[in-house]
C-alpha positions in Angstrom: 69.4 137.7 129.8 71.8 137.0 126.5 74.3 138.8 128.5 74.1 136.7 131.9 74.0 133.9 129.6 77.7 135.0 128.1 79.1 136.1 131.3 78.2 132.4 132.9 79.8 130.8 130.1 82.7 133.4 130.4 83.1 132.8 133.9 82.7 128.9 134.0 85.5 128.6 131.1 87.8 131.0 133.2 87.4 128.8 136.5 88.2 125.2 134.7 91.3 127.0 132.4 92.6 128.2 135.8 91.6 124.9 137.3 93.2 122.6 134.3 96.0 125.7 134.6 97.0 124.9 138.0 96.8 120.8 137.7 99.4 120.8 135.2 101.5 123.5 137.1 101.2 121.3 140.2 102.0 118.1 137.8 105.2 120.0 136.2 106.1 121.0 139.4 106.3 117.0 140.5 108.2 116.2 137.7 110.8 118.7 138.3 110.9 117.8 142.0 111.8 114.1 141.2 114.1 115.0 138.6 116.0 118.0 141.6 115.9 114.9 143.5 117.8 112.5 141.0 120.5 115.0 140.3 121.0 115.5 144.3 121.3 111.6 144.5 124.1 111.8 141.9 125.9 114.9 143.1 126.5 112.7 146.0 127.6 109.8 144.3 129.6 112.2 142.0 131.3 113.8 145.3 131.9 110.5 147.2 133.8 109.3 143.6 135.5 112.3 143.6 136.9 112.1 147.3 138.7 108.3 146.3 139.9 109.5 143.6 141.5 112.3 145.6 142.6 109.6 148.4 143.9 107.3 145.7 145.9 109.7 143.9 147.5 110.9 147.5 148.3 107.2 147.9 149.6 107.4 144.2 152.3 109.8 144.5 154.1 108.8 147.7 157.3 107.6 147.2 157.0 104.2 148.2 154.1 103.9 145.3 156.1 105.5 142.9 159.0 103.0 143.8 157.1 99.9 143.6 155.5 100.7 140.0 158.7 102.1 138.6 160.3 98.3 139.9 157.0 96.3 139.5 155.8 97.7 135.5 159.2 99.3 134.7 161.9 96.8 135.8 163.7 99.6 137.6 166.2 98.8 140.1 168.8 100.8 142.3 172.1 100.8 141.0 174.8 99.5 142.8 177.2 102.3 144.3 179.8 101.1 141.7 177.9 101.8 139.1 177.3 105.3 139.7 179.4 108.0 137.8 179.2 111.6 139.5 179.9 114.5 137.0 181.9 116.8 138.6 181.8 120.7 136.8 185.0 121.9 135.3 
């Protein structure tokens, strides 16, 4: 009788430990879900920054960009053909 008595209390312990076992499982397993989802949300983000920056820099190093920075921030100009000295070698 004792021993039904132990193996009841064994047994109902064992189902709510596997039962309180699996409720946080399922809760951790929400959690991490939401957070797979946040990090997917900014790999995209991440990916579309990451393609204009590639665009802009494409646009960057034409040389019609480099030309109007280099005359715009720089105060670069063309040299007149009189101004030009060519180095010829000896």
């Amino acid at each position: 009788m004792k021993n039904q008595f132990l193996l009841i209390v064994l047994l109902t312990c064992a189902i709510l430990g596997s039962g309180v076992g699996l409720a946080y499982t399922e809760h951790t397993n929400r959690q991490m879900f939401i957070q797979l989802q946040k990090l997917q949300a900014e790999r995209d983000t991440l990916e579309v920054e990451w393609e204009l920056l590639q665009l802009e820099q494409s646009t960057l190093v034409t040389d019609a960009a480099v030309e109007e920075v280099a005359r715009t921030r720089l105060n670069m100009r063309t040299p007149d053909p009189g101004e030009v000295l060519y180095i010829t070698p000896p």
